[in-house]
C-alpha positions, 0 to 999 in steps of 0.5 A: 244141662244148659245145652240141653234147655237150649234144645228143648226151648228152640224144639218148642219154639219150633213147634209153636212156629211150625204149628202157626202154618196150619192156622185157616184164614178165618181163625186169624185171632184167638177169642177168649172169654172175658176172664181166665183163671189159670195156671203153668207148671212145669221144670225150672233150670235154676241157673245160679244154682245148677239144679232144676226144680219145680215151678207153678205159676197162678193168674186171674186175666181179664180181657180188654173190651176194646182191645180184644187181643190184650188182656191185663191181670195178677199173677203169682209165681212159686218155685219149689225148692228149699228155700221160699221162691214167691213173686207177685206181679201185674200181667199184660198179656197180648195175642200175637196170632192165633193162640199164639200169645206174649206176655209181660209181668213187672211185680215183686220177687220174695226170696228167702235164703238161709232165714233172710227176707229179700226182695227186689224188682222183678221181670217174668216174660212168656211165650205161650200158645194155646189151644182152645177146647171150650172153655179150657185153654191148653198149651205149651209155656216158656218163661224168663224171670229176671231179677237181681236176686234171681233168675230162671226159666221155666218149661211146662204146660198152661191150664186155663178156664175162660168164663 
């Protein structure tokens, strides 16, 4: 199973890579509206546990005025599985290039196993890139979340409306 999420992440990377080449001159950095609701959903390799579930991620950004490739935000993550996954967290997100962006999300991770409220500390780190059809912003996601409770990836697809 873990080989296999190896390929298939440095497959998407590549394409992310690869697709970067075909960027004109004149498109160098990637617009969005001053807002974006949106959201990700994709597959979640649970490590600590050897099985895959289903992962949505949820988030309100705003776009920096005078710093047009950043934006800032809130996010909200659920992992669907058997036991309450839920993470709360604040969003930097900044445009490498082209809709190629990066982001970082410091917040809280709400574990619930077997009955038990934990809670801890959280890091998510993604890579995304997009592409823009009016107001819909479409594209691939990577996710990494670490904290000492839990850790994962997440592989899908991110849907955003920028208004």
């Amino acid at each position: 199973m873990k080989k296999l999420l190896v390929i298939v992440t440095l497959a998407l990377l590549f394409q992310i890579v690869k697709s970067q080449n075909n960027i004109q001159e004149n498109s160098i950095t990637h617009f969005h509206q001053n807002w974006e609701a949106g959201f990700a959903l994709g597959i979640v390799p649970l490590m600590q546990e050897d099985k895959v579930s289903l992962g949505l991620h949820v988030h309100l950004l705003r776009q920096i005025e005078k710093f047009e490739q950043l934006r800032i935000g809130i996010g909200f993550e659920n992992v669907l599985d058997e036991h309450t996954h839920i993470n709360v967290a604040s969003v930097l997100d900044y445009n490498i290039i082209g809709g190629l962006s990066v982001g970082l999300s410091p917040g809280i991770l709400f574990l619930k196993e077997n009955g038990i409220w934990g809670r801890a500390f959280s890091s998510h780190f993604e890579l995304l890139y997009e592409f823009e059809i009016g107001k819909l912003h479409l594209g691939p996601v990577c996710e990494y979340s670490y904290s000492k409770l839990d850790q994962h990836i997440m592989l899908g697809m991110h849907f955003g409306l920028g208004f």
